[in-house]
VEXDREN-2710 file (C-alpha; in Angstrom, 1 decimal):
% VEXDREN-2710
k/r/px/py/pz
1/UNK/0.0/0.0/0.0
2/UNK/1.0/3.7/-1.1
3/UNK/0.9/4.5/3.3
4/UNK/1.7/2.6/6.6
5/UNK/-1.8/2.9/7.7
6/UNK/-3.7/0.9/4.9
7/UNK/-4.3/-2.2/4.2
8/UNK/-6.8/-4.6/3.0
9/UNK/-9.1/-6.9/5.6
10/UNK/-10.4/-10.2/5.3
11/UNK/-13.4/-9.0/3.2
12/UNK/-11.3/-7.5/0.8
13/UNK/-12.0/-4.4/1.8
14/UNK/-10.0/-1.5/1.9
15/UNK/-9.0/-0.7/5.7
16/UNK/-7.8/2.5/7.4
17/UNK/-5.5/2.1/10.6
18/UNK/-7.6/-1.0/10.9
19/UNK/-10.9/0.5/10.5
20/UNK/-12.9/-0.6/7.5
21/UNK/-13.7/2.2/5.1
22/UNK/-16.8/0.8/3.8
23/UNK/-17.9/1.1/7.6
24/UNK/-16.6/4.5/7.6
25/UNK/-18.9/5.4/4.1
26/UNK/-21.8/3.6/5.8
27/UNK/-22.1/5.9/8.9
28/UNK/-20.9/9.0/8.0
29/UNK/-22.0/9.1/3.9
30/UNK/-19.9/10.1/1.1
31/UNK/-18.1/12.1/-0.1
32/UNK/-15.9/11.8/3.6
33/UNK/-12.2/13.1/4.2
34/UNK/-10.2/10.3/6.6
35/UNK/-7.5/11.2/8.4
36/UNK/-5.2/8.6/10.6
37/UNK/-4.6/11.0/13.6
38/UNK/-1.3/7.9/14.8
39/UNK/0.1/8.8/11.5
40/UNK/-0.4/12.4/11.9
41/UNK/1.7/12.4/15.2
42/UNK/4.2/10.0/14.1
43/UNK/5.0/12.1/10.9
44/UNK/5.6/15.1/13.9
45/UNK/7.1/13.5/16.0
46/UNK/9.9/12.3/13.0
47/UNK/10.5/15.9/11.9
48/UNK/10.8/17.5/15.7
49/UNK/13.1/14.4/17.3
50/UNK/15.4/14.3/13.7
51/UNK/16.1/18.5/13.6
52/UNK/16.9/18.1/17.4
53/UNK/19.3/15.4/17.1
54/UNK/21.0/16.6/13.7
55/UNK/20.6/20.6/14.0
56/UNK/20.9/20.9/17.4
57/UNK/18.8/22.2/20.0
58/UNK/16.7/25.3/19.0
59/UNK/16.2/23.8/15.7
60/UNK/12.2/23.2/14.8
61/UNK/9.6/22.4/12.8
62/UNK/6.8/24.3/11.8
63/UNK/3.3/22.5/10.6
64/UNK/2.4/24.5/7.3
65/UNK/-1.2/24.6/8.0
66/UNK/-1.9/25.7/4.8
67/UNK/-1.8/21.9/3.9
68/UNK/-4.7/21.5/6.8
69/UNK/-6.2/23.8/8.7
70/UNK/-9.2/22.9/11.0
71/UNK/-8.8/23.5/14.9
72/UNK/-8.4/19.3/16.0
73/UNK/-5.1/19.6/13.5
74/UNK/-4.0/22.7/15.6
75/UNK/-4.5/20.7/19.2
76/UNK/-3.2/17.8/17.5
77/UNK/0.7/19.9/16.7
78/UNK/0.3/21.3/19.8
79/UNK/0.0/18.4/21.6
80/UNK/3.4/17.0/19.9
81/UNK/5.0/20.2/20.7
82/UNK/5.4/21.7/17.0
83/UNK/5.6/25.5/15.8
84/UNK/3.0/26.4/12.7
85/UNK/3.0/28.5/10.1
86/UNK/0.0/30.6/9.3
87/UNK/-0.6/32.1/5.7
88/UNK/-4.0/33.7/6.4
89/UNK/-5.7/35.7/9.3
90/UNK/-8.8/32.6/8.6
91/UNK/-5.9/30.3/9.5
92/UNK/-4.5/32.3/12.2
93/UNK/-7.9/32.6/13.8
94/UNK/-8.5/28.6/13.7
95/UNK/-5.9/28.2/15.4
96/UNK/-6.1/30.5/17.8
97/UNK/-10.0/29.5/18.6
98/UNK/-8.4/25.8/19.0
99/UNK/-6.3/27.2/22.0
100/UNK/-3.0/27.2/20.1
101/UNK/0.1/29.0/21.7
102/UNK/0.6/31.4/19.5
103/UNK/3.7/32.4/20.5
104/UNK/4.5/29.4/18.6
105/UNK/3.1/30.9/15.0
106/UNK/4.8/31.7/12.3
107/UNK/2.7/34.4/10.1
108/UNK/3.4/34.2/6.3
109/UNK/2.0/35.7/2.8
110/UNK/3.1/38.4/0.5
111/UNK/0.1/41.0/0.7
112/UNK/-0.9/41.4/4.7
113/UNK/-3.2/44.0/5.4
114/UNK/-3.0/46.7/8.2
115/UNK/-6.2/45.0/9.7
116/UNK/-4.4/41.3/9.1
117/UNK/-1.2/42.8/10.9
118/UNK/-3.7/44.1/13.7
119/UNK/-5.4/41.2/14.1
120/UNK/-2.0/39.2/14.3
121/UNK/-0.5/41.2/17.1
122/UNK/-3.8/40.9/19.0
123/UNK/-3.6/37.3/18.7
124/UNK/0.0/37.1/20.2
125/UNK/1.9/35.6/16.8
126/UNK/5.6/34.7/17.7
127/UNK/6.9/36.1/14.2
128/UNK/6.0/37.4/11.0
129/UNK/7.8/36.2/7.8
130/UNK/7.9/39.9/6.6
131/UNK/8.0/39.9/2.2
132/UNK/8.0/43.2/1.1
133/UNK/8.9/47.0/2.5
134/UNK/5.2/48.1/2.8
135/UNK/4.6/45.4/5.4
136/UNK/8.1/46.3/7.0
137/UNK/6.6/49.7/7.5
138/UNK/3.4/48.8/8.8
139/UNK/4.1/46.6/11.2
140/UNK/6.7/47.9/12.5
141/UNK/4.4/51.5/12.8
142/UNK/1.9/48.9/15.0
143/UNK/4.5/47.3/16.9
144/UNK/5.7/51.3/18.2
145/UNK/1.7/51.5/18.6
146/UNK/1.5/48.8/21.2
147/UNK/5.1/49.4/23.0
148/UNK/6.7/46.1/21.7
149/UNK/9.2/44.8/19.7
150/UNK/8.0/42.0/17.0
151/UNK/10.1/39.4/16.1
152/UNK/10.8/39.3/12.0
153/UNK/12.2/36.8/9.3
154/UNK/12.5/38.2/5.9
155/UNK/11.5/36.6/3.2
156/UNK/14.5/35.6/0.6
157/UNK/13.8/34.4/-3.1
158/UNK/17.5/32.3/-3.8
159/UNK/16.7/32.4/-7.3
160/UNK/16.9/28.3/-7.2
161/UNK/14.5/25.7/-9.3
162/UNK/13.7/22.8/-8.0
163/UNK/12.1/21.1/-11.1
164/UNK/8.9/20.7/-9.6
165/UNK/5.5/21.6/-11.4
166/UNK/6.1/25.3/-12.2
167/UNK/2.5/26.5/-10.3
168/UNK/4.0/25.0/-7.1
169/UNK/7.8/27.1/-7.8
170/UNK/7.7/29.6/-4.9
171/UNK/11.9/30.6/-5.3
172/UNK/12.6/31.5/-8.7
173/UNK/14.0/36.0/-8.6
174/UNK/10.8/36.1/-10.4
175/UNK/8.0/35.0/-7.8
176/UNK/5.2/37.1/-6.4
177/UNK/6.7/35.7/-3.0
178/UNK/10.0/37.6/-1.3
179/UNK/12.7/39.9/-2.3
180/UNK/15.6/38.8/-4.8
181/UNK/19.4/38.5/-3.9
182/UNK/20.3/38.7/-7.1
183/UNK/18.8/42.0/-7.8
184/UNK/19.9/43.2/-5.0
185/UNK/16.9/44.7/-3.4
186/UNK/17.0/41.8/-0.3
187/UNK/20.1/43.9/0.4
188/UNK/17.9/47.0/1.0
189/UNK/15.0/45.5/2.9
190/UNK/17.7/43.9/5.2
191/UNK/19.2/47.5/5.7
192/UNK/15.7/48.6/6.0
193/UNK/14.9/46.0/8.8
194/UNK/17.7/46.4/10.8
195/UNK/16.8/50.4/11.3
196/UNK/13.4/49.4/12.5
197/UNK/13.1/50.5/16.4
198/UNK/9.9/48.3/16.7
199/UNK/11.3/45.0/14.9
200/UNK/13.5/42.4/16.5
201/UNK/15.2/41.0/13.1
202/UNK/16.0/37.5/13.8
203/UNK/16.8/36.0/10.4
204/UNK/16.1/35.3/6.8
205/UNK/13.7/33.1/5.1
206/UNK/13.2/30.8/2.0
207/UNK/10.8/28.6/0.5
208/UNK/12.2/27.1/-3.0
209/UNK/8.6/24.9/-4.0
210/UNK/7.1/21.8/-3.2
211/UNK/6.9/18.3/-3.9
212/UNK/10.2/17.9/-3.8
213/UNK/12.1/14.7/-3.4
214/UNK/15.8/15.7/-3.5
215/UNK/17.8/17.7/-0.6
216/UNK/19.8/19.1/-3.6
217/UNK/17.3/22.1/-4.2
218/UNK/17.2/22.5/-0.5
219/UNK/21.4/22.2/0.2
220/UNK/21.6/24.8/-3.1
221/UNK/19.2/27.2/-1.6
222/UNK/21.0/26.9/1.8
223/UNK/24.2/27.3/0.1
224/UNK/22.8/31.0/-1.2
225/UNK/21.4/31.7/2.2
226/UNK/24.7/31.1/4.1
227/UNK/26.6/33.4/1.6
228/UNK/23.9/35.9/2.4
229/UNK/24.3/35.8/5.9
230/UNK/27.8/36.7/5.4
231/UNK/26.7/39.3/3.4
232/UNK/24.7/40.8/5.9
233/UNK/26.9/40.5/8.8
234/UNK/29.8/42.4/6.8
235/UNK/27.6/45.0/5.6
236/UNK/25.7/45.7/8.8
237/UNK/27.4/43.6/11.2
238/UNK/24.0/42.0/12.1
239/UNK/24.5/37.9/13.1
240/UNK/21.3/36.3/12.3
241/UNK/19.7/33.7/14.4
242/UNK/17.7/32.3/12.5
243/UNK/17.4/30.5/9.1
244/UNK/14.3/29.0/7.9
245/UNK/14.5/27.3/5.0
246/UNK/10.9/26.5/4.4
247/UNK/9.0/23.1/3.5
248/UNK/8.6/21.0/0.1
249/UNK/10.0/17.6/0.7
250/UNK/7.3/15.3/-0.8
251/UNK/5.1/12.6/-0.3
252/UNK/4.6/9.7/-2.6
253/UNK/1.0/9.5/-4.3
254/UNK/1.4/6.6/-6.5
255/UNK/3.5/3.6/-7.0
256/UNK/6.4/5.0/-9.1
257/UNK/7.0/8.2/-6.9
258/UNK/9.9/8.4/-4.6
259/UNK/9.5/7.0/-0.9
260/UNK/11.6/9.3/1.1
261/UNK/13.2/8.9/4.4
262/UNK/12.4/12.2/6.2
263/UNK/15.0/11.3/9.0
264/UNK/17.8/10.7/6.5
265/UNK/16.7/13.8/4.5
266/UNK/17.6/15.7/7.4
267/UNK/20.7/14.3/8.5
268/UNK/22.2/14.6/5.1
269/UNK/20.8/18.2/5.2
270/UNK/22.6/18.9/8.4
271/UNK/25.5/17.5/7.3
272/UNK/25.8/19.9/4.2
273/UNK/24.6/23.2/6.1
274/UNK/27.1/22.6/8.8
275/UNK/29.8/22.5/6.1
276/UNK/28.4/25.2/4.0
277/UNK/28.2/27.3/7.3
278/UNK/31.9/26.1/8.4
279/UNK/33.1/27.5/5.1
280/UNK/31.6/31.1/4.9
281/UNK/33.2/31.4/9.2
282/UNK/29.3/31.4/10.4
283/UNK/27.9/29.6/13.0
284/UNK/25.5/27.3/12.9
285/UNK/22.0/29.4/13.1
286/UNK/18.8/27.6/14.0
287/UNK/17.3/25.9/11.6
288/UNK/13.7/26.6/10.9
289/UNK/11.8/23.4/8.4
290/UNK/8.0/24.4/7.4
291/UNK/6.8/20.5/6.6
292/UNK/3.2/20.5/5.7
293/UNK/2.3/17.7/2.8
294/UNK/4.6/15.5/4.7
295/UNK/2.9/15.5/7.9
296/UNK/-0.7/15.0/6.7
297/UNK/-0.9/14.1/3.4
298/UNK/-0.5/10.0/3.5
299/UNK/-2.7/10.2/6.8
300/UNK/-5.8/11.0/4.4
301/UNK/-8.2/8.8/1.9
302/UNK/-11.5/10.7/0.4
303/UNK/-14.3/8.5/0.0
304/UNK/-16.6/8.7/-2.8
305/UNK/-20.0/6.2/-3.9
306/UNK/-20.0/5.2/-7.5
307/UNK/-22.9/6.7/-9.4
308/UNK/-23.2/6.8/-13.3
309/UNK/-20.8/5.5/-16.0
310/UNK/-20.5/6.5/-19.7
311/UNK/-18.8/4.2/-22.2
312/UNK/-17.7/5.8/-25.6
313/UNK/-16.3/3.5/-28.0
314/UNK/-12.7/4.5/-29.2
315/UNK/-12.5/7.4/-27.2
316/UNK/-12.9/7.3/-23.3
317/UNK/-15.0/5.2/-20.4
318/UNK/-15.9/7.6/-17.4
319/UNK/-17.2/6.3/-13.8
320/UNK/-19.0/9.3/-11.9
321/UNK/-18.6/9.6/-8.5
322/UNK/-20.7/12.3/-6.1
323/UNK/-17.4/14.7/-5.4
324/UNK/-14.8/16.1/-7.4
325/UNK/-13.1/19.6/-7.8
326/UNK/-15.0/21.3/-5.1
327/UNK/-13.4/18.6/-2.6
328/UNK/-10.3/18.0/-4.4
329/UNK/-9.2/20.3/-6.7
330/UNK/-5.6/19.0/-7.3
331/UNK/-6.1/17.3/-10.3
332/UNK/-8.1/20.2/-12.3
333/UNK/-5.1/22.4/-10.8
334/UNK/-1.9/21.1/-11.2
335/UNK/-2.9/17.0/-12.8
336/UNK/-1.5/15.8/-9.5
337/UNK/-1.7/11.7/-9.9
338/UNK/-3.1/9.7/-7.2
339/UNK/-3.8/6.0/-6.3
340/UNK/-7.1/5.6/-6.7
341/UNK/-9.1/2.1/-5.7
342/UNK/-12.4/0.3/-4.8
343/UNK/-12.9/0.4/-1.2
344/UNK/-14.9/-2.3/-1.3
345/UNK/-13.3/-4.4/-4.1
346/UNK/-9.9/-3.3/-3.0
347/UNK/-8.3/-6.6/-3.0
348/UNK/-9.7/-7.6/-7.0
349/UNK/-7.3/-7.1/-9.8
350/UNK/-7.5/-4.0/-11.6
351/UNK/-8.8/-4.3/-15.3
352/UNK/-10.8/-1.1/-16.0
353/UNK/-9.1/1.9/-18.4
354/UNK/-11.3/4.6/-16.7
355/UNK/-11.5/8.5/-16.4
356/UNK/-12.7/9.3/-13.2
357/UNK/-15.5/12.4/-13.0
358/UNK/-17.1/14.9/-10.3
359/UNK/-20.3/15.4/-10.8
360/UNK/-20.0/19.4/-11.7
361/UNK/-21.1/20.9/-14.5
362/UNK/-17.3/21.4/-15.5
363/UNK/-15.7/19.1/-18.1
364/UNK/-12.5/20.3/-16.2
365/UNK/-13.8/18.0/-13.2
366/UNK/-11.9/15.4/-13.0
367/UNK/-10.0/13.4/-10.4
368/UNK/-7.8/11.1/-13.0
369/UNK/-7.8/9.6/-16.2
370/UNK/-7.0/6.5/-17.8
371/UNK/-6.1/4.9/-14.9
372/UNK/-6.5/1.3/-13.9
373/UNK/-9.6/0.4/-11.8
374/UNK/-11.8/-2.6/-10.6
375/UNK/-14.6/-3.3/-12.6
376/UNK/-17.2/-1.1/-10.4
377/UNK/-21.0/-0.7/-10.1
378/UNK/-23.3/1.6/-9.0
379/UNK/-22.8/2.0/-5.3
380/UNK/-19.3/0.9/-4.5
381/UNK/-17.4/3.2/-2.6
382/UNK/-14.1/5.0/-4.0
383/UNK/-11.1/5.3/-2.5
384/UNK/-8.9/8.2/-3.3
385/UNK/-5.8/7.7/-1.3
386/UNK/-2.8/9.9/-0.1
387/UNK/-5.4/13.1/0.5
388/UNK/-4.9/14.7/3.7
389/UNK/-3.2/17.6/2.1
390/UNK/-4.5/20.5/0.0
391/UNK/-8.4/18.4/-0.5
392/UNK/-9.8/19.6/2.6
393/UNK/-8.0/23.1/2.7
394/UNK/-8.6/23.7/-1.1
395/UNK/-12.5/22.9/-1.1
396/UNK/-15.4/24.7/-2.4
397/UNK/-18.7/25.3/-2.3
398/UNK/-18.4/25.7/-6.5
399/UNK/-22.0/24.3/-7.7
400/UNK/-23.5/25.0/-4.4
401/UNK/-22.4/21.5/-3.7
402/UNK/-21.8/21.4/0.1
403/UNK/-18.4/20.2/1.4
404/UNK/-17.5/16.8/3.0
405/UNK/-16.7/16.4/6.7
406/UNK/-13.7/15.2/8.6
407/UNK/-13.4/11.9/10.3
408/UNK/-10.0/11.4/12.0
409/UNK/-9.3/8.0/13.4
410/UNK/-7.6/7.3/16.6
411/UNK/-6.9/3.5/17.7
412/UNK/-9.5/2.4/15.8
413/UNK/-11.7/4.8/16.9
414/UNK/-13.3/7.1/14.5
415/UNK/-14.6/11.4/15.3
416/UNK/-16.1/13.7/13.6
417/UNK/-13.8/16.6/13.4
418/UNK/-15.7/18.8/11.0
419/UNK/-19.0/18.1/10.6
420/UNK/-20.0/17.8/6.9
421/UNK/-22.0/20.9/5.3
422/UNK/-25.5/21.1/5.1
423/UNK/-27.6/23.0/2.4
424/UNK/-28.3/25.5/4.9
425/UNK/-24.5/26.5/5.6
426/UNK/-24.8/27.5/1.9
427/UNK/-27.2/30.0/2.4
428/UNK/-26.5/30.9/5.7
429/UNK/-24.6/34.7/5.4
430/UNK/-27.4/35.8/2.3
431/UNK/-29.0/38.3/2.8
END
């Protein structure tokens, strides 16, 4: 199986951590997000135990909640002791409604508002990955406002490709996301920074792309970083703290993708950084990772029931299934792959050449095509594995089609975690 926590039962059915998924469709309806909350914490616990044993203590992992943000994910990190990164004030406010410390939060994204920044403060964020001079300015105007002194990262574009899909490249000079080396202008915002009375600048930041499955890009962009560092220090005679070298290691969604070792991956990156660090004179800052894909994705299936099919000789053979792009809009995105099954046929041989179709009034809705699939009927429940990242957090309401909940499973136990939406939630802010 494409993750540790599926399998296949004596019924042939398939099974997550244990629990039967055609159970799962039975009482809670379809379509229904899964999530394995055991993997969850074990994919945590990898990243914060491996950065404290290779980087050293001070070293940390941040959950990029952007992957998943519902308030049980935010107990759940907190409960295994790992820092977040918010992107949004919608995420920020999740997590602090779920009791979060945000002293812990990281708050990203290239356009904040004055009233985001506000609302920030208010809620006690650790840090703000500052991008641009405008949002130097303001916050550092509402930090003198309040009498405090906010903690900063800048955010760095390397200028590195890491031959990933290009909508998912986040730290090319190019990018709507940071300020350039190369053009110098990083330079200037540094210098800018470091004048700021209200701003406690702690270090730099990078985030290269996701979906990555090679520490190459990652070692490359740290390479840049270091040499910047030195950079800084000469010109202003600032020593940085910090370095966070954001997230993007992948996961693997079907058969012929990379499995990656995510302990390994971070001893060989240690290994490199310390050298790269040795040879530009630095010491070793703290190293900041932003996993998010990693942490949740293989903890998720979507389930689906079968509905129509459409047969067109020579051409293609679609099965319908009652979700599609409003729940998972990867595909119609990006034509991210995925392994994709019969829960209930799960251990049958699979013979069908099929497209796979949302029910949307969208030819664009799609989930895959032409892949392999057990003959299925009406009915049968679909499996669409390898989804806890970017489905729930990407959904819709697109066709007034209301979304799914969240069941997380714990020791064979399954919750509600987000109830799914009724017709009425639709409606509910007209006017």
């Amino acid at each position: 199986m494409i993750a540790k926590c599926l399998d296949i039962n004596e019924k042939g059915h398939l099974t997550v951590s244990g629990v039967d998924t055609v159970d799962i469709a039975r009482e809670f309806g379809t379509p229904t997000y899964i999530l394995d909350e055991n993997t969850i914490r074990e994919n945590c616990r990898v990243y914060i135990d491996s950065m404290k044993k290779y980087f050293g203590e001070g070293s940390f992992p941040l959950f990029a909640s952007k992957a998943l943000s519902f308030t049980e994910i935010y107990r759940i990190v907190a409960s295994e002791g790992m820092g977040i990164d918010c992107v949004s004030p919608g995420e920020i406010h999740t997590a602090y409604k779920a009791g979060y410390p945000m002293e812990k939060a990281y708050f990203h994204g290239n356009n904040k508002t004055d009233a985001d920044i506000e609302m920030a403060l208010d809620a006690g964020v650790g840090c703000f990955v500052v991008d641009n001079r405008e949002e130097l300015v303001s916050l550092n105007a509402a930090a003198g406002k309040r009498g405090m002194i906010q903690k900063i990262l800048l955010r760095i574009s390397p200028g590195i490709d890491p031959h990933t899909h290009r909508k998912v490249v986040t730290g090319s000079v190019d990018s709507k996301f940071g300020t350039a080396i190369e053009t110098g202008q990083a330079m200037e915002m540094v210098k800018a920074a470091a004048e700021c009375k209200n701003l406690h600048f702690a270090g730099i930041h990078c985030h290269i792309g996701s979906q990555i499955f090679d520490i190459d890009p990652f070692v490359s962009a740290a390479d840049i970083m270091f040499r910047f560092i030195k950079d800084i220090k000469n010109e202003t005679g600032v020593e940085l703290e910090e370095l966070n070298l954001g997230g993007g290691l992948g996961v693997p969604y079907v058969d012929t993708d990379p499995v990656i070792d995510y302990e390994d991956c971070i001893r060989r990156m240690a290994e490199q950084l310390r050298k790269t660090g040795e040879s530009f004179g630095l010491k070793m800052p703290k190293i900041i990772l932003e996993p998010g894909r990693s942490i949740v994705a293989a903890a998720g299936v979507t389930l689906y029931t079968v509905g129509s099919f459409k047969n067109i000789t020579g051409y293609k053979s679609y099965v319908s299934i009652d979700g599609g792009m409003p729940d998972n809009p990867r595909y119609a995105l990006y034509n991210s792959q995925y392994t994709i099954l019969v829960a209930n046929k799960a251990n049958e041989e699979r013979t069908v050449k099929c497209t796979i179709a949302g029910r949307c009034c969208e030819s664009g809705d799609l989930i895959a095509e032409d892949i392999m699939l057990q003959t299925a009927e009406r009915g049968d429940i679909l499996a669409v594995l390898v989804t806890g990242a970017y489905n729930y957090s990407m959904a819709s309401n697109y066709n007034k089609i209301p979304r799914p909940p969240v069941v997380i499973i714990k020791d064979g136990v399954p919750r509600v975690a987000v109830k799914r939406e009724t017709f009425d939630d639709l409606v509910r802010n007209d006017i």
